[in-house]
KOLGU-4560 file (N, C-alpha, C; in nm, 3 decimals, padded with zeros to 5 digits):
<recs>
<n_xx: -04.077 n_yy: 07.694 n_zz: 11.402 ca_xx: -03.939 ca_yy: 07.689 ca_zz: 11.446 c_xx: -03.925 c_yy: 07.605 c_zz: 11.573 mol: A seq: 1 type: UNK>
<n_xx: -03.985 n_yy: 07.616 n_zz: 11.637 ca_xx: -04.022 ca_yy: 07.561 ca_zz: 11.785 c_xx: -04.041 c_yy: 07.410 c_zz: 11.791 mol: A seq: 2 type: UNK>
<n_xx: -04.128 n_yy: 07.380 n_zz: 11.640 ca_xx: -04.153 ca_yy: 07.234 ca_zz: 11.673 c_xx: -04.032 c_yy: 07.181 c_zz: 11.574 mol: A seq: 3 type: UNK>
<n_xx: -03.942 n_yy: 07.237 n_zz: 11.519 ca_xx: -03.871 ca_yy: 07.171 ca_zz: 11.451 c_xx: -03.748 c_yy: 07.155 c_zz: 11.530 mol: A seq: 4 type: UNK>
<n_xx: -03.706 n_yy: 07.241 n_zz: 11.618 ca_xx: -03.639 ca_yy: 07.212 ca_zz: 11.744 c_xx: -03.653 c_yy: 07.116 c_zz: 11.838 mol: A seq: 5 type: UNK>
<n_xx: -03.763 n_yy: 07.086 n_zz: 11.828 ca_xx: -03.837 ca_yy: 06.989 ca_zz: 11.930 c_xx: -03.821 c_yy: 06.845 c_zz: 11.847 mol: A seq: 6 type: UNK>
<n_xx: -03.843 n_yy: 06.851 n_zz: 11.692 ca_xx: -03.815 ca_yy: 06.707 ca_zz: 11.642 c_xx: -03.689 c_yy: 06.717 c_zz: 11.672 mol: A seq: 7 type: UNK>
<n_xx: -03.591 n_yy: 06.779 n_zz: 11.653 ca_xx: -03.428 ca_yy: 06.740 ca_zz: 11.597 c_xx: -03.389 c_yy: 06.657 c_zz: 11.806 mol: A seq: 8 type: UNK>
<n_xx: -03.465 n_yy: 06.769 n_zz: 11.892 ca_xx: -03.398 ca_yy: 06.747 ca_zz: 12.058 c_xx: -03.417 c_yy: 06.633 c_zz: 12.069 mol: A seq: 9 type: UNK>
<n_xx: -03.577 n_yy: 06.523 n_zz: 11.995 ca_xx: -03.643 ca_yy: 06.406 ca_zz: 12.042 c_xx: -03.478 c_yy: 06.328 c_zz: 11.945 mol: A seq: 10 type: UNK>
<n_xx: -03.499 n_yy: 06.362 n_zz: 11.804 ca_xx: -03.427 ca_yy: 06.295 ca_zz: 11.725 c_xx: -03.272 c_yy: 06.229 c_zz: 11.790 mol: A seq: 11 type: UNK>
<n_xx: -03.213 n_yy: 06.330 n_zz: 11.865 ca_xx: -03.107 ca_yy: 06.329 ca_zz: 11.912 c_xx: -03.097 c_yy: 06.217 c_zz: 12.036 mol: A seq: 12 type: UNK>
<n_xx: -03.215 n_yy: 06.228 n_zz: 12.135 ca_xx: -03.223 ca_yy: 06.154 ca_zz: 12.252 c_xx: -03.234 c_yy: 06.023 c_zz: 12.206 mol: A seq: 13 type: UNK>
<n_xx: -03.308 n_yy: 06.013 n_zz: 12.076 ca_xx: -03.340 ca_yy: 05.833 ca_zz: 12.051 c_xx: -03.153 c_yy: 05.791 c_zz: 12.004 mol: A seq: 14 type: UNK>
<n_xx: -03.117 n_yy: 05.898 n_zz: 11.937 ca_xx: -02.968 ca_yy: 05.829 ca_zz: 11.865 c_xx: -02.882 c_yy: 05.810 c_zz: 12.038 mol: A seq: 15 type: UNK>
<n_xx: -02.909 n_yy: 05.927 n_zz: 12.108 ca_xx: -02.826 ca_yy: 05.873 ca_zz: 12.239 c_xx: -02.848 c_yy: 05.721 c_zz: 12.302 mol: A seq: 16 type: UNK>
<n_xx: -02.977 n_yy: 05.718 n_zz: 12.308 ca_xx: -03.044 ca_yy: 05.577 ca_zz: 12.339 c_xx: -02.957 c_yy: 05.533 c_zz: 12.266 mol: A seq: 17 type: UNK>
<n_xx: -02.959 n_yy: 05.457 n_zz: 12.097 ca_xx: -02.905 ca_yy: 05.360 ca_zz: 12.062 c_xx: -02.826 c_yy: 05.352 c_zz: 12.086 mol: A seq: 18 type: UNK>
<n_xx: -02.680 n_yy: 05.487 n_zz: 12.114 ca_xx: -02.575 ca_yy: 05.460 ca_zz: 12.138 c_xx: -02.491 c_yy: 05.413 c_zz: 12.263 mol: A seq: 19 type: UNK>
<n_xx: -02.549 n_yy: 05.445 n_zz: 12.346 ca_xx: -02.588 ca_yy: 05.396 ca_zz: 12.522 c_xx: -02.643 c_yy: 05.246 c_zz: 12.515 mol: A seq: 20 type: UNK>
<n_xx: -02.749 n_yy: 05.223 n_zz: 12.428 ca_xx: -02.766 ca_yy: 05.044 ca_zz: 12.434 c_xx: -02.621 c_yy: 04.972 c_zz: 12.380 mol: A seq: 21 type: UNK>
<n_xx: -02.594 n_yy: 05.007 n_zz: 12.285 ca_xx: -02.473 ca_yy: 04.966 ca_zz: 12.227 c_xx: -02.338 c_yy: 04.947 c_zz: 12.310 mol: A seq: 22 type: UNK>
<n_xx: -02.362 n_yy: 05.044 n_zz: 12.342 ca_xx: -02.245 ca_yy: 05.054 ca_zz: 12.463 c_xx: -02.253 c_yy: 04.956 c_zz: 12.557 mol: A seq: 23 type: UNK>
<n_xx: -02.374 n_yy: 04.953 n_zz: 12.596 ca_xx: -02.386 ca_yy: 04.853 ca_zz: 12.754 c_xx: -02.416 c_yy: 04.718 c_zz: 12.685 mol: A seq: 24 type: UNK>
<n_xx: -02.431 n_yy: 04.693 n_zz: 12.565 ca_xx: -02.466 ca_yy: 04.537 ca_zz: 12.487 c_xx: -02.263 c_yy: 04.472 c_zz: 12.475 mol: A seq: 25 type: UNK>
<n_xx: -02.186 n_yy: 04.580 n_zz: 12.426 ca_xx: -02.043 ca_yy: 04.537 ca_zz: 12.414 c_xx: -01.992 c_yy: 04.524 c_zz: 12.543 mol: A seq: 26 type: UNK>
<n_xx: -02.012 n_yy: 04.622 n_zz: 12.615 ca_xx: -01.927 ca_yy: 04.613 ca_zz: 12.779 c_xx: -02.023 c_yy: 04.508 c_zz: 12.873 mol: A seq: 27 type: UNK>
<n_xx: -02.151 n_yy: 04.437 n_zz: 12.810 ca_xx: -02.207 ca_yy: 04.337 ca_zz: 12.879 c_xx: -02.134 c_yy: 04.184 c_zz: 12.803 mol: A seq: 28 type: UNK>
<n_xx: -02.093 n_yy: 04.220 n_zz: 12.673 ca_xx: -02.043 ca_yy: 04.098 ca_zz: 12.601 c_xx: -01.911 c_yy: 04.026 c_zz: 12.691 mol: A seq: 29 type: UNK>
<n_xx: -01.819 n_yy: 04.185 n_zz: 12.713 ca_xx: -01.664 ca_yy: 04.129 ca_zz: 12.777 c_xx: -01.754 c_yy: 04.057 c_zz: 12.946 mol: A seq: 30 type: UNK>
<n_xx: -01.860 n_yy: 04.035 n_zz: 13.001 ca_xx: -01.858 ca_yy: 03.974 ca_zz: 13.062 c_xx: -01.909 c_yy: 03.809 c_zz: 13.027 mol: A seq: 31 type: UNK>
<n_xx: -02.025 n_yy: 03.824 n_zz: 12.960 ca_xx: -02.076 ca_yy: 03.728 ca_zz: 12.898 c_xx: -01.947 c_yy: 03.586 c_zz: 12.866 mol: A seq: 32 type: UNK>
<n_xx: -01.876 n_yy: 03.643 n_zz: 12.782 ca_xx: -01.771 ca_yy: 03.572 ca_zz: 12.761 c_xx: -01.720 c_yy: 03.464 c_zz: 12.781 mol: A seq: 33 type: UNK>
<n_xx: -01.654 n_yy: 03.511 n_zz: 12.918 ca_xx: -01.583 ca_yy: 03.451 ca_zz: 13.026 c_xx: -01.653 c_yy: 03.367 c_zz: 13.133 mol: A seq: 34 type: UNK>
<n_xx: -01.787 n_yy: 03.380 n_zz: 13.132 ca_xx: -01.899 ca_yy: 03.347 ca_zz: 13.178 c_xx: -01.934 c_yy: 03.190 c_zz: 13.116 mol: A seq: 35 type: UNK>
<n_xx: -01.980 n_yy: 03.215 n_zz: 12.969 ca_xx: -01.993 ca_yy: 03.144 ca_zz: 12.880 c_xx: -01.883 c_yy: 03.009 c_zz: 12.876 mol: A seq: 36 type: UNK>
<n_xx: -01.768 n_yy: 03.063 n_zz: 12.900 ca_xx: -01.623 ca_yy: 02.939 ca_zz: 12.868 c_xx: -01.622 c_yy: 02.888 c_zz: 12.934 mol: A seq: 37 type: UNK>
<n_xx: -01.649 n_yy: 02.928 n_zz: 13.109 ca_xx: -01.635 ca_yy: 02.905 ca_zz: 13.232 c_xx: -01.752 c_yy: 02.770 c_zz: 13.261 mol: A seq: 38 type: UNK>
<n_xx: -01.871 n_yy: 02.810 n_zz: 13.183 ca_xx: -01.977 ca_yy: 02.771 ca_zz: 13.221 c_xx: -02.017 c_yy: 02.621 c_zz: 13.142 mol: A seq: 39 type: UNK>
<n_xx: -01.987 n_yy: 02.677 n_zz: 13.021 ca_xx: -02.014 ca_yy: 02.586 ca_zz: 12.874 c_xx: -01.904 c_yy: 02.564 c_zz: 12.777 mol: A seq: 40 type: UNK>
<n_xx: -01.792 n_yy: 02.470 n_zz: 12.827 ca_xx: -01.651 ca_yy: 02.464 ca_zz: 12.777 c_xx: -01.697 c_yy: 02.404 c_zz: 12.657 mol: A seq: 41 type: UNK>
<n_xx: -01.601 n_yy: 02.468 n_zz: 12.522 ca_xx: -01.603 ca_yy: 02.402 ca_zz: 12.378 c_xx: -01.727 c_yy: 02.510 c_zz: 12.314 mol: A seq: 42 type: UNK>
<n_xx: -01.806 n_yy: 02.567 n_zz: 12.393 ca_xx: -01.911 ca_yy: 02.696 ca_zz: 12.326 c_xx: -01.823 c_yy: 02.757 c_zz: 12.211 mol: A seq: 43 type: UNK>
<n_xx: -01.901 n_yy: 02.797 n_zz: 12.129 ca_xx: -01.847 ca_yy: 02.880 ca_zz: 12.041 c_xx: -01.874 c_yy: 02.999 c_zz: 12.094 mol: A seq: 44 type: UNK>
<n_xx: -01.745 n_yy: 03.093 n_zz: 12.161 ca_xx: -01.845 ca_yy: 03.215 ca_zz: 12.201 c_xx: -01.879 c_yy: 03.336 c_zz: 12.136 mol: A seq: 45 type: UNK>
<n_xx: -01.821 n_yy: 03.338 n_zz: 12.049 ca_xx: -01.929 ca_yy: 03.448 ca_zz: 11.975 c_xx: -02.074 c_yy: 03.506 c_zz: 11.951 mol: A seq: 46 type: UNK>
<n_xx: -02.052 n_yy: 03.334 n_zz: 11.884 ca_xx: -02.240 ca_yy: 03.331 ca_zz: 11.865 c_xx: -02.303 c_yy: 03.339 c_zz: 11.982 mol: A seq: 47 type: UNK>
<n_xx: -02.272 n_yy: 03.261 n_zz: 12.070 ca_xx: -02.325 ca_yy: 03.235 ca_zz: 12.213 c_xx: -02.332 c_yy: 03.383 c_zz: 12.271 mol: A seq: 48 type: UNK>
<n_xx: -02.240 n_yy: 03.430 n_zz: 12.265 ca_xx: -02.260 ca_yy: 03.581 ca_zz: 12.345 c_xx: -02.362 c_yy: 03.648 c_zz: 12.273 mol: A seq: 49 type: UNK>
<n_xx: -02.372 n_yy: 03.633 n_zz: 12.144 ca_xx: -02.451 ca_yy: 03.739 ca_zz: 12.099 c_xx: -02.617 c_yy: 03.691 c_zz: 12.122 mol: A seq: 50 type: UNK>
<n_xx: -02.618 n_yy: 03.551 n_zz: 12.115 ca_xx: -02.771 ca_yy: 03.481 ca_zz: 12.185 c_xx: -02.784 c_yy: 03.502 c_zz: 12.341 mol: A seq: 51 type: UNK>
<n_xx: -02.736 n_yy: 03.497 n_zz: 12.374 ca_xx: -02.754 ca_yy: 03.569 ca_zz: 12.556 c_xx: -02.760 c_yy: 03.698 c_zz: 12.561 mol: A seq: 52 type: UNK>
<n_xx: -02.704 n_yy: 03.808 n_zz: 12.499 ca_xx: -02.708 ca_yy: 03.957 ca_zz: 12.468 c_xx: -02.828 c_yy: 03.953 c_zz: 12.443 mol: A seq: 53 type: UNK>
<n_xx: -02.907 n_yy: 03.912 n_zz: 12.325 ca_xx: -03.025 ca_yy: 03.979 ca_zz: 12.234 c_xx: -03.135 c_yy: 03.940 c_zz: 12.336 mol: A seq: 54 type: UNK>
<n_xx: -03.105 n_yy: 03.801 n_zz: 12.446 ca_xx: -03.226 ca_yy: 03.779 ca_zz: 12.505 c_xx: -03.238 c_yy: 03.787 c_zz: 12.638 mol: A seq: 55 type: UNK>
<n_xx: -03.121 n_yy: 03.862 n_zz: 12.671 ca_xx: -03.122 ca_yy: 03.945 ca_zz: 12.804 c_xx: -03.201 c_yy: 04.063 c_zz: 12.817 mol: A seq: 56 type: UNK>
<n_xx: -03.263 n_yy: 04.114 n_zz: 12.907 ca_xx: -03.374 ca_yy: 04.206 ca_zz: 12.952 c_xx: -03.222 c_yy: 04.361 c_zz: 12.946 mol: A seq: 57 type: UNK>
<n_xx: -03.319 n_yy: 04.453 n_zz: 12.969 ca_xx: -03.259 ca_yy: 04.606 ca_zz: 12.995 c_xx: -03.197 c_yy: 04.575 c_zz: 13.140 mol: A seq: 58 type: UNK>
<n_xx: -03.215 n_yy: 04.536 n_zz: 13.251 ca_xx: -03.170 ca_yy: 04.564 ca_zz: 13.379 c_xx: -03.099 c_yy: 04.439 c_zz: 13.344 mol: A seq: 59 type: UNK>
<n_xx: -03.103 n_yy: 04.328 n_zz: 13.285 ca_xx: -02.985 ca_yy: 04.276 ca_zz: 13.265 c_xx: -02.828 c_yy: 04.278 c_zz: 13.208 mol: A seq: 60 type: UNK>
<n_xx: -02.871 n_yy: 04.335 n_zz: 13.107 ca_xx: -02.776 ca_yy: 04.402 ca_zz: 13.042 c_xx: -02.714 c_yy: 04.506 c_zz: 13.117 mol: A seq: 61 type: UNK>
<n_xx: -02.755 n_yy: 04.590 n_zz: 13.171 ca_xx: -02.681 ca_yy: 04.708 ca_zz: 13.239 c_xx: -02.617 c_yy: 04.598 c_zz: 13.355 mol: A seq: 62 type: UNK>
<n_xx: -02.656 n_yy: 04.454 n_zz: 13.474 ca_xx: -02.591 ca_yy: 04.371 ca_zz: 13.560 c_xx: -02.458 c_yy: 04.365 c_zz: 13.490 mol: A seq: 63 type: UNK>
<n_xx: -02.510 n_yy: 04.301 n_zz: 13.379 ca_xx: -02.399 ca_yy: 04.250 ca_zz: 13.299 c_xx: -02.287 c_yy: 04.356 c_zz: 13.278 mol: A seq: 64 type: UNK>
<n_xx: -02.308 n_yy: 04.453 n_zz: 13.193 ca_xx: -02.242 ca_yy: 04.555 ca_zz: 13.191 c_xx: -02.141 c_yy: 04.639 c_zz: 13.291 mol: A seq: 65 type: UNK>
<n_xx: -02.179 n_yy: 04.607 n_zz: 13.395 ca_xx: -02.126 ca_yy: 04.644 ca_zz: 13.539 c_xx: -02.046 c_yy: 04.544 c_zz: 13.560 mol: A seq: 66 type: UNK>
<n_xx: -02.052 n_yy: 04.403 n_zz: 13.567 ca_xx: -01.912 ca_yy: 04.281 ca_zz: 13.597 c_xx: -01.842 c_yy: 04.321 c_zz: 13.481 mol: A seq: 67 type: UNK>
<n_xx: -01.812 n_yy: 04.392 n_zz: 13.357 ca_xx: -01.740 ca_yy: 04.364 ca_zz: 13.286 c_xx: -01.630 c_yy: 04.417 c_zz: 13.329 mol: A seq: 68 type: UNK>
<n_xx: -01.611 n_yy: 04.522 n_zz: 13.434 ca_xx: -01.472 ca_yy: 04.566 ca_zz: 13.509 c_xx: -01.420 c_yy: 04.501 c_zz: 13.603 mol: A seq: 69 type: UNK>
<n_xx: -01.479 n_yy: 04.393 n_zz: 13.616 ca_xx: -01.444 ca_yy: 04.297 ca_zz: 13.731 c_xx: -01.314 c_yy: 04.176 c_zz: 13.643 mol: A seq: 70 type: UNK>
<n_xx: -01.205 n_yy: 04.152 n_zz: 13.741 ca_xx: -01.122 ca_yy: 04.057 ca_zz: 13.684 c_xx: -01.114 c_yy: 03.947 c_zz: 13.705 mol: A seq: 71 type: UNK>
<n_xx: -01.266 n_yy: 03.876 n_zz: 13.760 ca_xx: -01.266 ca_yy: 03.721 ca_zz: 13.709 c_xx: -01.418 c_yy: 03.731 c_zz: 13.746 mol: A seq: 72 type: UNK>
<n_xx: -01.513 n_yy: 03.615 n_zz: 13.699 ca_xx: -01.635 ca_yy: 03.623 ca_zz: 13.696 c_xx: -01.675 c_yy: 03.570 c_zz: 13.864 mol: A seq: 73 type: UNK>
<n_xx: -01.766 n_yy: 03.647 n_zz: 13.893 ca_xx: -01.851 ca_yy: 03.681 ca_zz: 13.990 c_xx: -01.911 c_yy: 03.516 c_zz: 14.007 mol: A seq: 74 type: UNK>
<n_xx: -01.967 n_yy: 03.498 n_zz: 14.127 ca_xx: -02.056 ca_yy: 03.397 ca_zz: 14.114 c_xx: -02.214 c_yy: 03.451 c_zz: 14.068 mol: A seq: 75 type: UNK>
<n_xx: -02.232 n_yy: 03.562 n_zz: 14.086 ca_xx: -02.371 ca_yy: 03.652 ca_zz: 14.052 c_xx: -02.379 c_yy: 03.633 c_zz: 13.875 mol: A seq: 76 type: UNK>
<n_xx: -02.241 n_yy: 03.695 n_zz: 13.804 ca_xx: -02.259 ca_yy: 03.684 ca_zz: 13.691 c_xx: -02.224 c_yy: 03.532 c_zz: 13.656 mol: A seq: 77 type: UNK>
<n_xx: -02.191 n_yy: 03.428 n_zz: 13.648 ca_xx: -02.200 ca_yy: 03.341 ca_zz: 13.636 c_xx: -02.331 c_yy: 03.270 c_zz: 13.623 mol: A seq: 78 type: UNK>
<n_xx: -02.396 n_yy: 03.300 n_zz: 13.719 ca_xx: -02.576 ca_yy: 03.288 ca_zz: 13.737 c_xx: -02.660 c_yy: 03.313 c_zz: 13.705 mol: A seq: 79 type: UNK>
<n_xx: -02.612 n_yy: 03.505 n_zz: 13.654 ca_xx: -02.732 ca_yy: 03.528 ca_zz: 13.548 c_xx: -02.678 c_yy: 03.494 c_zz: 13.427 mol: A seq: 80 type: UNK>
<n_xx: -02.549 n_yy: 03.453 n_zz: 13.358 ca_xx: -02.516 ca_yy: 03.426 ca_zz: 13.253 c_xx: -02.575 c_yy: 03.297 c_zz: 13.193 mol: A seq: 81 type: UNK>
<n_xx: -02.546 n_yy: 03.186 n_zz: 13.311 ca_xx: -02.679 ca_yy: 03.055 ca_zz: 13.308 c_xx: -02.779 c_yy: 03.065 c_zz: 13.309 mol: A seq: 82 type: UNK>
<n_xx: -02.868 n_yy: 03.140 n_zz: 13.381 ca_xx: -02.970 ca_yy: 03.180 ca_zz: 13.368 c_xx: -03.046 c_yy: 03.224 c_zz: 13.256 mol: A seq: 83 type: UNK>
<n_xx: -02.983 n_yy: 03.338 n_zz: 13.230 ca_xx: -02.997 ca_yy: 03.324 ca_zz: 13.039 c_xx: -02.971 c_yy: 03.289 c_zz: 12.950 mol: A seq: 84 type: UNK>
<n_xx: -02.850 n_yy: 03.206 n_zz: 12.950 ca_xx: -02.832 ca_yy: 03.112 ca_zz: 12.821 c_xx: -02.949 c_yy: 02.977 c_zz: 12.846 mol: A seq: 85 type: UNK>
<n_xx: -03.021 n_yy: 02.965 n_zz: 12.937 ca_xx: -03.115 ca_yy: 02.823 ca_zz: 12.938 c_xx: -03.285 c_yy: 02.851 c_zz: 12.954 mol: A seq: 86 type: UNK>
<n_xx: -03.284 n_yy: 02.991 n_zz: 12.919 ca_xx: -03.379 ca_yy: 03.005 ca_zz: 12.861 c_xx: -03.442 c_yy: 02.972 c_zz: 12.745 mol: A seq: 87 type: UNK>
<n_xx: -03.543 n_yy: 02.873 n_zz: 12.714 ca_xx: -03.623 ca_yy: 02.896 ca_zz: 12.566 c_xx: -03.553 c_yy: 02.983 c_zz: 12.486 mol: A seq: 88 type: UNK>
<n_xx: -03.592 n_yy: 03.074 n_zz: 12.472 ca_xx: -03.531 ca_yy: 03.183 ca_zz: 12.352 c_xx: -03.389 c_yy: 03.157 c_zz: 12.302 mol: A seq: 89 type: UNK>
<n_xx: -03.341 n_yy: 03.116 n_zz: 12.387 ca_xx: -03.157 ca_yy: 03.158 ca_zz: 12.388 c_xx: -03.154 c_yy: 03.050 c_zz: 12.351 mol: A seq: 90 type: UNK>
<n_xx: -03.193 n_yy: 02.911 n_zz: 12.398 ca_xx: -03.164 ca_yy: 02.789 ca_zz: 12.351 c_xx: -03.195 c_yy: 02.796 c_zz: 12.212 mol: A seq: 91 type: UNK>
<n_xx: -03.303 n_yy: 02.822 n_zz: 12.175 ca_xx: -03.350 ca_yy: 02.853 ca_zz: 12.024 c_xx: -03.266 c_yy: 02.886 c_zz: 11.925 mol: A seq: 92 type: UNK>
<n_xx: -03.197 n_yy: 03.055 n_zz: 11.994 ca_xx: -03.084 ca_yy: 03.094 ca_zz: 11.920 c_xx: -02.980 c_yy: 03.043 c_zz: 11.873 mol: A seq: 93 type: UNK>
<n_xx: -02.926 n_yy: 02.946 n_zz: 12.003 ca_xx: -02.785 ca_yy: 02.895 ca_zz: 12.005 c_xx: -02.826 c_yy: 02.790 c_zz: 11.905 mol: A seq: 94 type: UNK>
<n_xx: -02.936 n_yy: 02.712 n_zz: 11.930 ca_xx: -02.971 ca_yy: 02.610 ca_zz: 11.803 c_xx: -02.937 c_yy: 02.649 c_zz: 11.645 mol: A seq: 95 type: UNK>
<n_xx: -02.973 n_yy: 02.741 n_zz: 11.598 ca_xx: -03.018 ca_yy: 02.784 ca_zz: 11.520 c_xx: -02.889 c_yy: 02.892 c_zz: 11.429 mol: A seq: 96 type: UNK>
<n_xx: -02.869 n_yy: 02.999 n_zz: 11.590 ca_xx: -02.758 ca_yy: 03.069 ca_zz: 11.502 c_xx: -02.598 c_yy: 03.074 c_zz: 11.558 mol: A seq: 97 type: UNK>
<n_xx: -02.626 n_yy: 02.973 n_zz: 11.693 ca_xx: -02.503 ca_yy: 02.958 ca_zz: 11.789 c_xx: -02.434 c_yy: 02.804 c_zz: 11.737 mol: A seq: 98 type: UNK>
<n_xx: -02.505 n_yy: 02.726 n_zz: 11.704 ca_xx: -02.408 ca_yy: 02.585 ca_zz: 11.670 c_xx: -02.442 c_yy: 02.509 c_zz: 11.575 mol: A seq: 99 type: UNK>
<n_xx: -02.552 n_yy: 02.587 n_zz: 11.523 ca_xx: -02.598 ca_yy: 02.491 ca_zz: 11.388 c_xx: -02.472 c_yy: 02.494 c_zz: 11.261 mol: A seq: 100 type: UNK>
<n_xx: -02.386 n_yy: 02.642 n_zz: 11.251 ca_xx: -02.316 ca_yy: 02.623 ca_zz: 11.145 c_xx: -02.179 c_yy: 02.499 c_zz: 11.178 mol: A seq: 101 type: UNK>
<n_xx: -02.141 n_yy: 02.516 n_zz: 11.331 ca_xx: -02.071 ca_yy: 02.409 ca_zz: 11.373 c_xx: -02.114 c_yy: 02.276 c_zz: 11.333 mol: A seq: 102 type: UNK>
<n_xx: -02.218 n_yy: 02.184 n_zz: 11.377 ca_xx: -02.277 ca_yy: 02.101 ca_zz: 11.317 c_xx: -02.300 c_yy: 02.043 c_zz: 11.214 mol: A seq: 103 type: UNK>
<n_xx: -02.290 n_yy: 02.147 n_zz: 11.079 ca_xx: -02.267 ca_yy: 02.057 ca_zz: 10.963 c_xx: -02.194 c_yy: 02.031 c_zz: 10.917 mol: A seq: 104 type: UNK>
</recs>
């Protein structure tokens, strides 16, 4: 009985996790955004947000997540928003799943 209590308590904490990442991946997007337009005019931002999201770190995401109550972009978020869109990875993405469908 004991350990089946104990799976369901673990079970529960991982679904909180996902739902807490989720949370701070959308309320990091409304900053991303504005970031993105500001930064890289004519971006498609969708895609673009979602390639800077996936290859942003945990303490980034929560930065991010925190300017999204702010009503115009930060020079901080602006910086890490460049910062990670010109990373390897992200460039990759945006190649690939950010402007390639534009492109053809």
């Amino acid at each position: 009985m004991i350990r089946f209590a104990a799976v369901w308590a673990l079970l529960a904490l991982v679904a909180c996790a996902d739902v807490q990442d989720q949370l701070a991946r959308d309320a990091a997007r409304s900053a991303v955004r504005p970031a993105l337009a500001e930064n890289f005019p004519g971006i498609p931002l969708e895609p673009a947000s979602h390639c800077v999201i996936n290859n942003a770190s945990a303490s980034e995401l929560t930065r991010l997540a925190l300017a999204a109550g702010q009503s115009t972009v930060s020079p901080q978020t602006s910086e890490l928003v460049v910062e990670i869109a010109t990373r390897p990875e992200t460039i990759r993405c945006l190649a690939t799943d950010g402007l390639a469908p534009f492109l053809l």
